[in-house]
BABA-277690 format. One line per 8 residues: number of its first residue (from 1); for each residue x, y, z of C-alpha. Coordinates in nm, 3 decimals. Example, Ala and Ser with C-alpha at 12.3 -4.5 7.8 and 13.67 -1.06 7.14 Angstrom:
1> 1.230,-0.450,0.780 ~ 1.367,-0.106,0.714
***
This chain:
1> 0.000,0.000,0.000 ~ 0.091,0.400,-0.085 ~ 0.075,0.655,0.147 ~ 0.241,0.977,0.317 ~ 0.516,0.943,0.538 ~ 0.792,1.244,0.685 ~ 1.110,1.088,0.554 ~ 1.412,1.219,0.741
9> 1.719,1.143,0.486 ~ 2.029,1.301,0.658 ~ 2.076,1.431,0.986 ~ 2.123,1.803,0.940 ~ 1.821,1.820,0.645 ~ 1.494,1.909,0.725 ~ 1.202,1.607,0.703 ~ 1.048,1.566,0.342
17> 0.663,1.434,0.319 ~ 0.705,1.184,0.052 ~ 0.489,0.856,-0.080 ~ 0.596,0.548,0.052 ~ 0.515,0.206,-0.012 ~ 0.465,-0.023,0.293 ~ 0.609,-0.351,0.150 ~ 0.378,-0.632,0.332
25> 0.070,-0.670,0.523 ~ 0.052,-0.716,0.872 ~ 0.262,-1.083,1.000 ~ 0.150,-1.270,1.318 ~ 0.115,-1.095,1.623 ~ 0.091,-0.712,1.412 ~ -0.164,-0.465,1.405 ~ -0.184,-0.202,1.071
33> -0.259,0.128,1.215 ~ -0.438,0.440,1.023 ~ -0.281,0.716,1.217 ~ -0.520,0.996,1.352 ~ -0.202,1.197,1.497 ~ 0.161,1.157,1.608 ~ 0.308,1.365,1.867 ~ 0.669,1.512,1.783
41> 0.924,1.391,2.110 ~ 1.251,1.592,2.190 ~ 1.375,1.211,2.142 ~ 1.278,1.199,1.793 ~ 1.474,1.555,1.718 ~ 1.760,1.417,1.903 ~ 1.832,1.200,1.598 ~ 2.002,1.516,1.420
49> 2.262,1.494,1.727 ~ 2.273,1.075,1.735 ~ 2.637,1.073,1.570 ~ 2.540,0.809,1.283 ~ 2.394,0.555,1.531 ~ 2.036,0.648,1.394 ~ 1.985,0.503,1.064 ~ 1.894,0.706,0.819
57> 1.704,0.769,0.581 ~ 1.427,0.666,0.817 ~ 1.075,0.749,0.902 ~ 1.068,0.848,1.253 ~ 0.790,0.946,1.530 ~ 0.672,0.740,1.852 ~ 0.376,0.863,1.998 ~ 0.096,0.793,1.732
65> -0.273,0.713,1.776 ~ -0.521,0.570,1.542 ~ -0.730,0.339,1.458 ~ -0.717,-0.041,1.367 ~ -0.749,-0.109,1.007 ~ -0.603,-0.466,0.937 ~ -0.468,-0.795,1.202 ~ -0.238,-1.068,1.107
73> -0.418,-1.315,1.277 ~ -0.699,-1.352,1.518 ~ -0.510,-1.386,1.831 ~ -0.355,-0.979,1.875 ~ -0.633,-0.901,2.129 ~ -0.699,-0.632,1.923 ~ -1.010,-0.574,1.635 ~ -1.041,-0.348,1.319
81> -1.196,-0.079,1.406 ~ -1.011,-0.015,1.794 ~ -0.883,0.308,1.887 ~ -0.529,0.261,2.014 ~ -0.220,0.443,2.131 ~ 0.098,0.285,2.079 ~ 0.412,0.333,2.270 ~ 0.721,0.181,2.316
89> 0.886,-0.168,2.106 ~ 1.009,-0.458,2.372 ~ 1.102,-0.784,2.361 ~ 0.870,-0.933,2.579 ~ 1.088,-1.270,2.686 ~ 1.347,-1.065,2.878 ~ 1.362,-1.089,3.280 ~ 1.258,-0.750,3.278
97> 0.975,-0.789,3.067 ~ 0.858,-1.086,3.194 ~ 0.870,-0.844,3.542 ~ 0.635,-0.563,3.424 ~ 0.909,-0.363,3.360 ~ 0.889,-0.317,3.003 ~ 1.093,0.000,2.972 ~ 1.405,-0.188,3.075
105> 1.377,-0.481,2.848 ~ 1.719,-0.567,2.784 ~ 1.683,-0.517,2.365 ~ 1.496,-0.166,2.460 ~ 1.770,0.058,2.262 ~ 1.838,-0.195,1.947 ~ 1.452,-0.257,1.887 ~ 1.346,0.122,1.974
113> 1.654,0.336,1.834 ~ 1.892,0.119,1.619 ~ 1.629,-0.095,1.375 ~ 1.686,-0.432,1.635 ~ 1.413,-0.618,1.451 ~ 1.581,-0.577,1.115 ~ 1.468,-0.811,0.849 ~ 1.138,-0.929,1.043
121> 1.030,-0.589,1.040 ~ 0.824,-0.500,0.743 ~ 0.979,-0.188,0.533 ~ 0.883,0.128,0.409 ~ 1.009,0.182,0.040 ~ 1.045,0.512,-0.122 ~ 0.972,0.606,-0.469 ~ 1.291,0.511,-0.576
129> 1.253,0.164,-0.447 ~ 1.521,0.180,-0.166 ~ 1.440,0.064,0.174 ~ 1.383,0.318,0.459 ~ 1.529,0.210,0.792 ~ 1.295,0.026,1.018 ~ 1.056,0.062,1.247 ~ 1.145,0.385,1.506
137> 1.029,0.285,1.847 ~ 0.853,-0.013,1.705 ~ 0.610,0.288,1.521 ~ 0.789,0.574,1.260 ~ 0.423,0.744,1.313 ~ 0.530,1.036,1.151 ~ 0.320,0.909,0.853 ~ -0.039,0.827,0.779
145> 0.009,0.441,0.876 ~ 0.192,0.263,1.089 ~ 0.300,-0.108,1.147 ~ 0.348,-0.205,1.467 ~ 0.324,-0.503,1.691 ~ 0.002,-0.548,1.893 ~ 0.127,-0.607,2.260 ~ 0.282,-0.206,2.219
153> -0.105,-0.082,2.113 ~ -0.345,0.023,2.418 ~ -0.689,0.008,2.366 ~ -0.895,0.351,2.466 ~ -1.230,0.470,2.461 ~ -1.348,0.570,2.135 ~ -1.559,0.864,2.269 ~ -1.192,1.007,2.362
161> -1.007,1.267,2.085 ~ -0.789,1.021,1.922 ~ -0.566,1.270,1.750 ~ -0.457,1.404,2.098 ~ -0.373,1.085,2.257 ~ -0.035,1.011,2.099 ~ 0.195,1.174,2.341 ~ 0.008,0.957,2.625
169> 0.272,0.677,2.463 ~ 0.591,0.838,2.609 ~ 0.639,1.219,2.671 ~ 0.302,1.201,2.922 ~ 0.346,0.898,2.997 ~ 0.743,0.954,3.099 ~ 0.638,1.272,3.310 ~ 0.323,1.139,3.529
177> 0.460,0.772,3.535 ~ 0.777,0.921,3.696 ~ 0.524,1.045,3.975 ~ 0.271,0.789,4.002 ~ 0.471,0.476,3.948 ~ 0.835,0.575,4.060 ~ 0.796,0.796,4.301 ~ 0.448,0.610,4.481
185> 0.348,1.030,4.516 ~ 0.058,1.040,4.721 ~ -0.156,1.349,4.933 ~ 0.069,1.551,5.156 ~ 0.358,1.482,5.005 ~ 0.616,1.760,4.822 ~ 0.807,1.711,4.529 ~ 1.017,1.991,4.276
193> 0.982,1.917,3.918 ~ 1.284,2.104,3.750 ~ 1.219,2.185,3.384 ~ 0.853,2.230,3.235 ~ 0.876,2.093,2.907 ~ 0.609,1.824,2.842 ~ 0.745,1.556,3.052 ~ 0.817,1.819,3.338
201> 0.441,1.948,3.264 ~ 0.294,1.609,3.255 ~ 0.468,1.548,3.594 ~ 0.322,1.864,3.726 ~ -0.035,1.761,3.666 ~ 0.002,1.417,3.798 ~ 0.146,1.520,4.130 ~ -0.130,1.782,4.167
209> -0.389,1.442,4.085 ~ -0.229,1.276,4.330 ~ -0.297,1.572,4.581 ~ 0.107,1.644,4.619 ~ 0.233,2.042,4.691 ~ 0.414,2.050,4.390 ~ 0.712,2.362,4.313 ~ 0.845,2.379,3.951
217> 1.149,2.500,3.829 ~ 1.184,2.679,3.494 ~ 1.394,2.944,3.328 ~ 1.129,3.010,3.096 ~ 0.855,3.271,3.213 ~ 0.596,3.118,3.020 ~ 0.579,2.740,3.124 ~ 0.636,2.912,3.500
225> 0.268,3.026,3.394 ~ 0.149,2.710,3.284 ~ 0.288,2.560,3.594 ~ 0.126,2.770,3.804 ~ -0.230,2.719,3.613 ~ -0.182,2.326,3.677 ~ -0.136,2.444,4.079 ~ 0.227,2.453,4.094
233> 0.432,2.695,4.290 ~ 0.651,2.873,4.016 ~ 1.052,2.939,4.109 ~ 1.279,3.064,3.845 ~ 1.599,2.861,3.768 ~ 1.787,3.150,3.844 ~ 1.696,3.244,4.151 ~ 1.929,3.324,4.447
241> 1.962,3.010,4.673 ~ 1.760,2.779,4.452 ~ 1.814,2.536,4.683 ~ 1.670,2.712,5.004 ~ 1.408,2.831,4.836 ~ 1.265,2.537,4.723 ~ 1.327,2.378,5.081 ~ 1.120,2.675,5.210
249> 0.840,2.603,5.037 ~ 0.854,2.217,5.066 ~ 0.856,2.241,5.457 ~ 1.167,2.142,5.535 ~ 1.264,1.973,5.215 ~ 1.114,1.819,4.918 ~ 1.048,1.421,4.958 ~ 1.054,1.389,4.564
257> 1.284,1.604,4.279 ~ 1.244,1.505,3.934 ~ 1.481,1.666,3.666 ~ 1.369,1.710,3.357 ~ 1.645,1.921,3.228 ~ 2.024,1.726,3.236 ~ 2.167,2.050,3.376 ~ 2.448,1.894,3.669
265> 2.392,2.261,3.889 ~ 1.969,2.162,3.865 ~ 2.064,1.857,3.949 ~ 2.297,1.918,4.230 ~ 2.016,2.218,4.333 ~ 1.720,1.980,4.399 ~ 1.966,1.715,4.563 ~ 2.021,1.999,4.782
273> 1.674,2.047,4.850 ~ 1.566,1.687,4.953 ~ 1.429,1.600,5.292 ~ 1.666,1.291,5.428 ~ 1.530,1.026,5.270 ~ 1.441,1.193,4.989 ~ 1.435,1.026,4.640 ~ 1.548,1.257,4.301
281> 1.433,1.074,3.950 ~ 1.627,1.149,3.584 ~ 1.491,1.139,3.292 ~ 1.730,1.352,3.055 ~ 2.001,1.147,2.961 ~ 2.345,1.309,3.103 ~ 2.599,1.393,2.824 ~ 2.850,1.482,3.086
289> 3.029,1.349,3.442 ~ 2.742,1.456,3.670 ~ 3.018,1.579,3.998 ~ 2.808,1.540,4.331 ~ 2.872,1.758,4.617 ~ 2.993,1.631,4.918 ~ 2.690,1.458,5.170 ~ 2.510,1.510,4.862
297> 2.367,1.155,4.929 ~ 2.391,1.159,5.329 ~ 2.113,1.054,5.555 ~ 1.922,0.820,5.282 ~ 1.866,1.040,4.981 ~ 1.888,0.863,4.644 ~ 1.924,0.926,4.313 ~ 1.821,0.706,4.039
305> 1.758,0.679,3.673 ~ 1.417,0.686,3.514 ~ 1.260,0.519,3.152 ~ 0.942,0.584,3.035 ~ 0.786,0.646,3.340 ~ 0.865,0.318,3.484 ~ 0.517,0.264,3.289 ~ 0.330,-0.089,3.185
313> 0.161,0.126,2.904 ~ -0.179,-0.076,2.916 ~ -0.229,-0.013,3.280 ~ -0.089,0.341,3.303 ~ -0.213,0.513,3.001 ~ -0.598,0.419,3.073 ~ -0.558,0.550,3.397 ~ -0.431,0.863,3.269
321> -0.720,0.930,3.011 ~ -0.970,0.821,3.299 ~ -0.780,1.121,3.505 ~ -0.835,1.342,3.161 ~ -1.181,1.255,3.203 ~ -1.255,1.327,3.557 ~ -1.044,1.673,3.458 ~ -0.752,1.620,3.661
329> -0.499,1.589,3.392 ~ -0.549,1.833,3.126 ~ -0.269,1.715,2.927 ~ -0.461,1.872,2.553 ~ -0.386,2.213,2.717 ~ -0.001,2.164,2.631 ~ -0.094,2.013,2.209 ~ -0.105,2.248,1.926
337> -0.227,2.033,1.581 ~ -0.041,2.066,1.282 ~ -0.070,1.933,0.911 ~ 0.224,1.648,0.863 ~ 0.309,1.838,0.558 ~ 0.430,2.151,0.838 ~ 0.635,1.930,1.013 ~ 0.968,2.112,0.964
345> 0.747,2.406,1.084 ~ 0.675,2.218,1.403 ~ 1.023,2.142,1.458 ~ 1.108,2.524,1.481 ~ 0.852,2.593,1.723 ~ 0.979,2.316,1.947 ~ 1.305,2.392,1.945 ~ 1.248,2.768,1.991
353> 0.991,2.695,2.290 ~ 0.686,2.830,2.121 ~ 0.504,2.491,2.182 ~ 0.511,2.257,2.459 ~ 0.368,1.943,2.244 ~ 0.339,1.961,1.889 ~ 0.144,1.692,1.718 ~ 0.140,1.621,1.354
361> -0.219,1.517,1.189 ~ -0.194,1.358,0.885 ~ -0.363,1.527,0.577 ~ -0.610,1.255,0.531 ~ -0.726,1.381,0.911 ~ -0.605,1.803,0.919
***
């Protein structure tokens, strides 16, 4: 089958909507997706900066929703005709898998970043009839279908927007599952969330669900705003005493810092503002020696890593669109829509900060 896709051929070009051929039909265990809209990740940019690990050309994009439109085989748990989001590719065999801990599955950067299912992946073909790399995070949604395997599809209400839901698959899911899952944040308890991008954002909303005093830390006066609309006390990253500050306002101490930025000083700042005991979550990878300060980790703080939210996608993104509905996570305020053909366009505005979460609608949907 033809069809639109945003090809990406080198890493400093900008993304070209071009026809692509889909060379087979879903195999055993796959779902064919008509995609309704496909959020654009920081992770999906970072591909310019990947150093030739990447392959290109590709088709990339990894938080697409749509709908159902062909099985390979009865047994996918899945129907034409669903509404699904998809998120991230895993192995499903590994230790970690088979422990509900998907986002650590020990083949999690070869299937979702390097093509790791290779020649059992079915292909996009350009117009030239050269192969495209395969599937990005199990999806390349930036495109009006997608092939992907069924046990990385959630099921969700119809009666939801579809087009919006994308992001639920990783940015939103990254932010809040960092809060609900990793963190356990309940009422009463404090946590700083340093950066309000849309992970950072997402992680602001869920902590105010889960009834948490939450301060956010920003350089950027208008995401301070948004912060403060989703309940958040506001602090500029450049404020005197960071650290103190944010301690102030936590009572004594945050119990919870999520970073959301890579910056070592943020980092070292909201280690400095932990309550003994307290736990700080990453989700930026580092691209430098992260120094700690000395006691930095004294009297049971703890610092740790976090992946996607520490998420089982099919239990935690239904629980966040059940939140959406109640209106205690109002994750469409932080989408603007564009046409896949204004991609590049979208692109700009991310990297310039005029959008929190862009997401791309196909033309067969704009």
């Amino acid at each position: 089958m033809k069809f639109g896709a945003a090809v990406l051929r080198s890493y400093e070009s900008p993304f070209a909507v071009e026809e692509v051929t889909l060379d087979e039909g879903p195999a055993h265990g796959e779902i064919l997706v008509r995609i309704a809209g496909c959020g654009m990740c920081r992770t999906d940019l970072a591909v310019r900066c990947s150093e030739g690990r990447s392959p290109l050309p590709a088709v990339l994009g990894h938080e697409g929703a749509g709908v159902v439109v062909e099985t390979g085989g009865p047994d996918t748990g899945l129907s034409v005709g669903d509404h699904v989001v998809l998120s991230f590719d895993s192995c499903g065999q590994c230790r970690n898998c088979r422990g509900a801990t998907p986002a650590y599955c020990d083949s999690f950067a070869s299937l979702n970043l390097f093509g790791g299912r290779g020649e059992n992946a079915a292909r996009f073909i350009d117009t030239a009839g050269s192969e495209l790399a395969p599937r990005w995070f199990g999806q390349s949604s930036f495109a009006e279908y997608a092939m992907v395997l069924a046990r990385n599809a959630v099921r969700v209400d119809p009666s939801l927007p579809l087009e919006l839901l994308g992001p639920l698959g990783c940015g939103f899911l990254t932010g809040a599952g960092a809060v609900l899952n990793s963190f356990g944040v309940g009422p009463g308890d404090t946590i700083a969330v340093l950066g309000t991008g849309a992970v950072g954002l997402a992680a602001v909303m869920a902590a105010t669900a889960a009834g948490a005093a939450t301060v956010a830390v920003d350089r950027h006066p208008g995401r301070l705003a948004l912060a403060e609309r989703f309940h958040a006390l506001p602090l500029h990253a450049a404020a005197p005493d960071l650290p103190g500050r944010i301690r102030r306002l936590t009572d004594g101490g945050a119990q919870y810092a999520l970073d959301t930025t890579g910056s070592t000083q943020l980092i070292n700042d909201a280690l400095r503002a932990l309550r003994p005991t307290g736990h700080l979550g990453l989700v930026a990878r580092l691209h430098t020696t992260l120094p700690l300060e000395p006691g930095a980790l004294d009297r049971g703080r703890r610092i740790s890593h976090i992946c996607e939210g520490d998420a089982v996608p099919g239990l935690l993104i239904p629980r966040l669109t059940a939140l959406w509905q109640a209106g205690r996570f109002p994750f469409d305020q932080l989408i603007r829509t564009y046409p896949l053909t204004d991609i590049n366009e979208a692109e700009r505005d991310c990297d310039a900060g005029r959008v929190v979460k862009p997401v791309l609608i196909p033309e067969s949907r704009s």
